[in-house]
N, C-alpha and C positions, 0 to 999 in steps of 0.2 A: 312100406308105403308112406308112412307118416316120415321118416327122412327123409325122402324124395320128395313131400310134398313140403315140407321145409325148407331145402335145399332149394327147391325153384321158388318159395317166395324170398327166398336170401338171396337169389342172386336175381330176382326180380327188381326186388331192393334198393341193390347194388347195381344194377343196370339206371334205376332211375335217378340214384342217388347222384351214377356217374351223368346220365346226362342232365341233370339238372345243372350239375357242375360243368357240362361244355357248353351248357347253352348260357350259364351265369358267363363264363369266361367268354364267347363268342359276343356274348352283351359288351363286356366290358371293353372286349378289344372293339367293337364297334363305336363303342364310347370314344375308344383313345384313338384312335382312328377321326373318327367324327370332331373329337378337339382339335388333334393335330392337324387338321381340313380346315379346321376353324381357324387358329393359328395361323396357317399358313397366308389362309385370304385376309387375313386380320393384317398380318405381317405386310402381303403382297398391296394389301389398301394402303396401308401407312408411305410405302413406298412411293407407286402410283402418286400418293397423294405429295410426296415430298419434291418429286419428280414434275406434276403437273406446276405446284409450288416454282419451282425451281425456272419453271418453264415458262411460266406467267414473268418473272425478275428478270429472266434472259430478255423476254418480248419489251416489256418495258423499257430495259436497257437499254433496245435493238431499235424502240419506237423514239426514248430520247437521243438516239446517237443521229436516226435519222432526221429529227426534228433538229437538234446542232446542227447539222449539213446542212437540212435547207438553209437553215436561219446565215449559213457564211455563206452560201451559194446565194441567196440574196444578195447578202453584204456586197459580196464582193461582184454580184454582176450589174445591179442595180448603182446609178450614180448617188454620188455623195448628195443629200440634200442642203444645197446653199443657203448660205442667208442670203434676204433679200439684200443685193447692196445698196449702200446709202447711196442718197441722190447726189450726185455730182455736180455742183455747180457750175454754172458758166462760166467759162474761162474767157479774161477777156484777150481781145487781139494783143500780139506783141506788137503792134503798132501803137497801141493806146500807152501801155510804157515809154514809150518813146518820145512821143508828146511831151509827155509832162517832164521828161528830161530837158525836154529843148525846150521848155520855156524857161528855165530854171532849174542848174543841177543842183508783332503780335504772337502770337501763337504760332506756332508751325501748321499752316496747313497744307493738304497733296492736295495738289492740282488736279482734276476731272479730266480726264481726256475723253474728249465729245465722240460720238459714234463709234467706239471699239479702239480710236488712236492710243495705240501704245503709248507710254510715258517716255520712252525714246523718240520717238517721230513726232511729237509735241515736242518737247525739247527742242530740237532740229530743225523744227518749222517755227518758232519763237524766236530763235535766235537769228534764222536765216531774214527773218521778218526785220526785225531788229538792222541786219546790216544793212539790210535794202533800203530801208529806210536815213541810212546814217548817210551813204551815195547821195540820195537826195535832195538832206536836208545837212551837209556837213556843219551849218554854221548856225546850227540848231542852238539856241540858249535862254535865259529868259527872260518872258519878254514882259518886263516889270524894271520901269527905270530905278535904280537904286546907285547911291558910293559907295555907301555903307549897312553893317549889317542892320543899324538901326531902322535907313529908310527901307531896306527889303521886308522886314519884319510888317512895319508899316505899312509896305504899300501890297503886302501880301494878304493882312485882314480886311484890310479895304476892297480887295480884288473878289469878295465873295458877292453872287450875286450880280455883279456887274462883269465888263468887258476890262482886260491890262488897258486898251488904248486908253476906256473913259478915268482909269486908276492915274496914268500917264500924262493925263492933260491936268488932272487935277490935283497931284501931290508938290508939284513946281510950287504953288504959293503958299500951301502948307509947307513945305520944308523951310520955303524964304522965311515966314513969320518964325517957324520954332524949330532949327536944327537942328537940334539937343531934346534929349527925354528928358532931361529937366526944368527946358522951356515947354516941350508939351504938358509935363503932366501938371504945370503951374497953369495953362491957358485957361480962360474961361469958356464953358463948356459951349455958347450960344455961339462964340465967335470960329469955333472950329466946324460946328453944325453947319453954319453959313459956305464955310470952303467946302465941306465934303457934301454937301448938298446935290451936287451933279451923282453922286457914286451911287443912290437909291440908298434906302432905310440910314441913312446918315445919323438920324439920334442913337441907335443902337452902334454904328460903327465910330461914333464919336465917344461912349463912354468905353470902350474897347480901348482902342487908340489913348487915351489920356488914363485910364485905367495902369495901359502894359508900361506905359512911359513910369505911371507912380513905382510900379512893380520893381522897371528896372533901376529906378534910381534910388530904393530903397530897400532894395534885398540884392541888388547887383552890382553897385558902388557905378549904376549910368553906362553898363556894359551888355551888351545881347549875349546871354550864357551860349556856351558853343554843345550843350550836350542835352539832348532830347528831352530828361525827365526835368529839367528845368524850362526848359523852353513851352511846355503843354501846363505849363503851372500858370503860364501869362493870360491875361484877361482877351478873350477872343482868338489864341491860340488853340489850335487845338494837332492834331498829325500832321496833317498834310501841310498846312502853315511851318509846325516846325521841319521837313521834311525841305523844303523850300529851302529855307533858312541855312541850312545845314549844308547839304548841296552844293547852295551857289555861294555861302558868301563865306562858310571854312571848309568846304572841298570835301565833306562827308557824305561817303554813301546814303541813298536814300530814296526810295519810290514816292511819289506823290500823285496821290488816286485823286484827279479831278474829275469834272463831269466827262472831260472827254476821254480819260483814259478809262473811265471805267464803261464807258461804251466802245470803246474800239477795243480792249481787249473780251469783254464777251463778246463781238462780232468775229471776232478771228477765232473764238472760242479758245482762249486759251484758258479760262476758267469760268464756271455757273455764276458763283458768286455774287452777292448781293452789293454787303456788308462794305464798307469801304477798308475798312482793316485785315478784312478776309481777303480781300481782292488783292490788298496791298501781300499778305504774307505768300497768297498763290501764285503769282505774279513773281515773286522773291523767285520764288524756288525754282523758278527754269531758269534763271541767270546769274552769271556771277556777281556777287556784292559790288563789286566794281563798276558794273556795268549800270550799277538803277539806276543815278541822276542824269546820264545822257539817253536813256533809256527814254525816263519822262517827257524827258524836250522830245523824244524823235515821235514819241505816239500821241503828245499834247498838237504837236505844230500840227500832225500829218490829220490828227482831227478836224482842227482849223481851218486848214486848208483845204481837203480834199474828202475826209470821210465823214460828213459832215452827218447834223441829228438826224433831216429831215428828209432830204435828196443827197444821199452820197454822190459823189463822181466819180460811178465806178469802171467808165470807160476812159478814165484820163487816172485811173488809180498803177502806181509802179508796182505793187504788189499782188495787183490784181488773181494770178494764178494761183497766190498762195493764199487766199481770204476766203474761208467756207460760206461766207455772206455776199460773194460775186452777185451784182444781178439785182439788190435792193434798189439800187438807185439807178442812175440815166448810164445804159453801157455802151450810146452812142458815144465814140471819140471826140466829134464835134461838139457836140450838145455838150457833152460832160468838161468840156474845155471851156465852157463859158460856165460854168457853176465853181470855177476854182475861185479860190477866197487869196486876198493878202500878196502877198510878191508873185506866187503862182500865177494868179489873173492878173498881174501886172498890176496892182492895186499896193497903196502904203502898207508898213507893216504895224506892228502894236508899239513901237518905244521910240519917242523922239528921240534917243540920242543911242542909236542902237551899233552894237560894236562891230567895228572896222569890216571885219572879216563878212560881218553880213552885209555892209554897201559893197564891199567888192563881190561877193554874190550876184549882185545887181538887185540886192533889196532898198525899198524905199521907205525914209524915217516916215513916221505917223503928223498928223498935224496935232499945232497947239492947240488947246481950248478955245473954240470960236473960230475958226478958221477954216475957209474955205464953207 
């Protein structure tokens, strides 16, 4: 009895012992089970999320590829937006050219080209300006009576200020009394005062004048130097004087910015420029060196005569098409034919003894001092 009743708590025991152990194991596998679940959705998040990830980069992609498309599909259906174009001026008739035919045929600076004009089409339009001009005025030259380079010199500092004709009427009895720079710069100062007294500020152009004369007769052996850096060393010389000088009386290239060229070329806008030396080197640079001193003559005369400070004549202008400043002055034909100045209007010119080529023109000499 006592084995048997041993025997069944042994294998009681042993019964519990074992199910303790399937229920420990049935735990654990529960366990590994329950991680490996965990795992999995751990695993299948990470994915999911790499995917959602991945999915969000496509959309964005998707969203800027479609944002590119519109943005060309605009471009390209939508018109270009223009500039406003510049204002076009008024062109005058080709008849108003025609007129004025039948009265009478420093530094380096870059030029500005006015309203977006390329430097090509300035170029182009400067020069073409230029020839039209040369048509007009072939016997274009200057108009400052001189023999020599002494009296050009002369009669070019004297020409500040005033008009070549009043320089014209009044250099005649100055040269008769001293025709030499070293009977001027010997004169006494009151008796020259007296002659140049028509020219306006005469005490100041009178110490000039007898000044340049000492200069040349004492650093120049009584000769007008033929090159620039000596020529701006003389008393009341200054660029444009030697420019002058140069030009016309030993054949050397050279622009001379007077009041009128430096308004007719800002009106054609061939440069902003203020400066007279500015204007001079911007001015250089659309033409050939060759080309400056008849250059002068053609935009000095065509001042003169036709495109004048106050009332241009821009209906009696030859160049009228090609002038971005059409339309300031009178652009009746008529009208503008009575505002020409000089041989144009059939009026004298500026030099009593003016050369050949310009009476066969059918220009008229200026009168003397006192006449008429």
């Amino acid at each position: 009895m006592k084995k048997s009743s041993a025997s069944k708590e042994t294998a009681a025991s042993r019964k519990a012992v074992a199910g303790k152990k399937t229920a420990a194991a049935k735990t654990s596998e529960k366990e590994a089970a329950a991680k490996e679940a965990a795992a999995k959705k751990a695993a299948a998040g990470r994915t999911v999320a790499k995917e959602t990830a991945a999915g969000r980069t496509v959309a964005k992609e998707t969203a800027a590829g479609r944002t590119v498309a519109k943005k060309a599909a605009v471009k390209k259906a939508a018109p270009l937006k223009r500039q406003a174009p510049a204002k076009k001026p008024a062109v005058a008739p080709k008849k108003a050219a025609a007129a004025v035919k039948g009265v009478a045929p420093a530094k380096t600076v870059a030029p500005t080209s006015p309203r977006g004009e390329s430097r090509t089409a300035l170029v182009r339009r400067a020069r073409r300006i230029d020839r039209e001009l040369a048509e007009v005025y072939p016997y274009a030259h200057p108009e400052l009576d001189f023999e020599n380079p002494f009296q050009l010199v002369v009669a070019t500092v004297l020409s500040a200020q005033t008009t070549d004709l009043r320089v014209n009427q009044t250099t005649p009895a100055l040269f008769a009394k001293y025709p030499t720079p070293e009977d001027l710069a010997a004169a006494a100062p009151e008796e020259v005062e007296e002659i140049l007294r028509p020219t306006g500020f005469f005490r100041a152009k009178t110490r000039s004048v007898i000044g340049l004369s000492k200069a040349l007769t004492e650093d120049f052996g009584g000769e007008v130097p033929g090159r620039l850096e000596d020529l701006v060393k003389l008393p009341g010389v200054g660029r444009k004087t030697a420019f002058v000088v140069l030009g016309n009386a030993f054949g050397r290239p050279g622009i001379t910015v007077d009041t009128h060229f430096q308004r007719l070329v800002r009106r054609w806008r061939w440069t902003e420029e203020t400066d007279p030396d500015k204007i001079e080197a911007a001015v250089g640079a659309l033409f050939p060196k060759s080309d400056w001193t008849d250059l002068s003559h053609h935009v000095i005369w065509h001042g003169r005569r036709i495109c004048h400070a106050r009332k241009p004549a821009c209906g009696a202008c030859p160049i009228a098409p090609l002038c971005p400043a059409y339309g300031e002055g009178e652009t009746d034909p008529e009208k503008a034919k009575k505002l020409l100045k000089y041989e144009k209007g059939g009026f004298p010119g500026q030099r009593l003894k003016p050369p050949r080529a310009y009476l066969d023109a059918g220009g008229k000499p200026a009168l003397p001092l006192g006449a008429g």
